[in-house]
C-alpha positions in Angstrom: 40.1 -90.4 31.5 39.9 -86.2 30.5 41.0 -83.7 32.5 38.5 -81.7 34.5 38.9 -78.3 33.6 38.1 -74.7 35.3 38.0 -72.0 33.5 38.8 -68.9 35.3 37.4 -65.6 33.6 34.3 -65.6 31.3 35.5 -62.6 29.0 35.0 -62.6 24.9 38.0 -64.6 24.8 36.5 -67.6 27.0 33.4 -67.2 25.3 34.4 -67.3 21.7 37.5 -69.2 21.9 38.6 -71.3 25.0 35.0 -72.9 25.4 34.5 -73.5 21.9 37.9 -75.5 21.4 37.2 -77.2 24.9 33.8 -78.4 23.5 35.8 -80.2 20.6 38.5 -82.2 22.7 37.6 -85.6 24.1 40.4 -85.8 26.5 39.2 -82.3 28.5 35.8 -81.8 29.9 35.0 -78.5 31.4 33.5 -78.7 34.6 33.8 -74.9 36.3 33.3 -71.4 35.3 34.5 -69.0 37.6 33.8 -65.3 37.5 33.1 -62.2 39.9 29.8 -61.6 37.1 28.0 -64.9 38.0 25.4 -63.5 35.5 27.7 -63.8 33.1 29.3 -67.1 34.2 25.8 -68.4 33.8 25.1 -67.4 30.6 27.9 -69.1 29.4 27.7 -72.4 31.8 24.3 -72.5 30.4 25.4 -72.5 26.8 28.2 -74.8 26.9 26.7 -77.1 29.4 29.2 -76.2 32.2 27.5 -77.6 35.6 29.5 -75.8 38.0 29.5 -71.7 38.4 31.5 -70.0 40.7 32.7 -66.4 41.8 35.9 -68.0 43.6 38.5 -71.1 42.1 38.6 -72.0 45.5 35.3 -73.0 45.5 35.5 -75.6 42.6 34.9 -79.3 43.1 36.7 -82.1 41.0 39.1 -80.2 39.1 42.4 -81.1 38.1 43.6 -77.8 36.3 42.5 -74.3 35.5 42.6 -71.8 32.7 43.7 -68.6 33.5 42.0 -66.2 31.5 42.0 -63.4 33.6 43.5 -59.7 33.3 47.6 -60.1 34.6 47.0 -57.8 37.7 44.9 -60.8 39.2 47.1 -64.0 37.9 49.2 -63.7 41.4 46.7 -64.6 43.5 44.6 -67.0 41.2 48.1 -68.7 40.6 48.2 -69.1 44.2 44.9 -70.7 45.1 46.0 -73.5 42.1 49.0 -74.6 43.3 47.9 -74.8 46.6 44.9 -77.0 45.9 47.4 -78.9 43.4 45.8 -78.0 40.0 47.8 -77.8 37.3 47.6 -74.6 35.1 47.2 -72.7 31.9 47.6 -69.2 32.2 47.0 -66.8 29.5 50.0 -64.8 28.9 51.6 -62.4 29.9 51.7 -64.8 33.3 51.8 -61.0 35.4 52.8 -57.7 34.9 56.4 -57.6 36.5 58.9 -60.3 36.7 58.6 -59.7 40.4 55.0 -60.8 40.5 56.0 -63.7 38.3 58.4 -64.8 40.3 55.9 -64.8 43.5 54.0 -67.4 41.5 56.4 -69.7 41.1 58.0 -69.9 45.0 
């Protein structure tokens, strides 16, 4: 069984990195790209053969964990949305940008 993965953020690094390496492990499979610039979230769904595209995680369907690759100022929220819906998460670090706003993600 792989994990189904979402990929939050579509930025150079998801693009050259963190869809690359997904592509190459058997136990992961990404099934989401999520991004505010669908365009963009397309492009790259279209390439790596994601079938889902969103501009919100909580729209995702048959996930079990997300990869944070987002800006820190955002992480709060998206951290948030994951553990409510029980996914479990990567995040790209740093996790936030105070300890404060760290600590929010983990209560």
């Amino acid at each position: 069984m792989s994990i189904r993965l979402a990929i939050v953020g579509c930025g150079a690094i998801t693009e050259s990195l963190h869809l690359p390496a997904a592509a190459l492990q058997q136990k992961a499979e990404v099934k989401a790209l999520v991004d505010v610039d669908l365009q963009l979230a397309q492009k790259l769904a279209q390439q790596f053969g994601v079938p889902q595209v969103h501009s919100s995680l909580t729209d995702c369907k048959d996930i079990d964990a997300v990869l944070l690759a987002t800006p820190p100022h955002v992480r709060v929220n998206l951290t948030s949305v994951a553990v409510a819906n029980g996914y479990h998460i990567l995040a790209e670090k740093p996790l936030a940008n105070t300890v404060s706003d760290c600590q929010l993600q983990i209560n």
